[in-house]
Structures are given as C-alpha cells and as structure tokens.
N, C-alpha and C positions, 0 to 999 in steps of 0.2 A: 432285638432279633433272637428268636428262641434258637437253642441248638437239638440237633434232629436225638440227642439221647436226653434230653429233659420232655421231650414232646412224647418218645416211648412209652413214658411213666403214667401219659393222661391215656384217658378213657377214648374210645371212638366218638362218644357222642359231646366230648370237651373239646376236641378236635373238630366237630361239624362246627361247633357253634363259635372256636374262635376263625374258623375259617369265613361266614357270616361274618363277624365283627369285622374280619379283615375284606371283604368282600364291602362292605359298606363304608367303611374308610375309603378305600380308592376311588368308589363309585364320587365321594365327597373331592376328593383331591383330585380327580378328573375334571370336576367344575370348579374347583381354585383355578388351576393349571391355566383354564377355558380362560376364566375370565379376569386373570393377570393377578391372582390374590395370592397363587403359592407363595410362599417364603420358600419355607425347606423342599425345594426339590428333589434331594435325594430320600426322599417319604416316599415316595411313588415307587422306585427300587427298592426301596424295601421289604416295602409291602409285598410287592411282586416277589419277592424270594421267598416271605415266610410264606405265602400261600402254596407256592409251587413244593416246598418241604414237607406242610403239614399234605398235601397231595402226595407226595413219596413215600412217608410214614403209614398214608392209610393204605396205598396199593400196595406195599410192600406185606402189612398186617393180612390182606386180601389172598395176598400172593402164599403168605407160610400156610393160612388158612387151609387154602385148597390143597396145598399136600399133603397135610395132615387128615384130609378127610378119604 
C-alpha cells in the first residue's frame, strides 16, 4: 500500500497507469472472489484504498491547479 506522500513524488501520468494496473488487478480478483479461488481476501481492500488515494492525490493536484491559474 503506497502512502499518499510517496505517491506526491510521481508524475500524473505514473499515477494514470498504476491506477490501470490497479484497476486490472481487481477486475482479476473480482473473478477469483466469483469463483471461490481468492486466497487473500483482504487484496480486494486493498486495492480499493490505493485506487481511491491515488484518486485524492490527483483531484487534489486538480484542485491547487485551478487556483493557481
């Protein structure tokens, strides 16, 4: 699990793409879950936090943005 000041440091478009990697991940462990293969259940949570972070990290990027213009 990334922390929301290590995730600061990357680029917007590092941020798209591991948001992607994590979007693809779940979409997988949605069909483990399905079809009784998960092992690690708490993956699923996980997942769901760092996506919804690296999503705070970019609105917030969004959000200085527009003040500054």
């Amino acid at each position: 699990m990334a922390k929301a000041a290590d995730l600061r440091s990357k680029s917007v478009d590092q941020l798209n793409e591991r948001v992607l990697e994590l979007k693809k991940e779940q979409f997988n462990l949605r069909f483990q879950k399905a079809s009784g293969q998960l092992e690690n259940t708490a993956r699923v949570r996980q997942v769901r936090r760092e996506i919804a972070t690296i999503k705070t990290v970019l609105g917030q990027r969004v959000k200085s943005a527009q003040k500054e213009a």
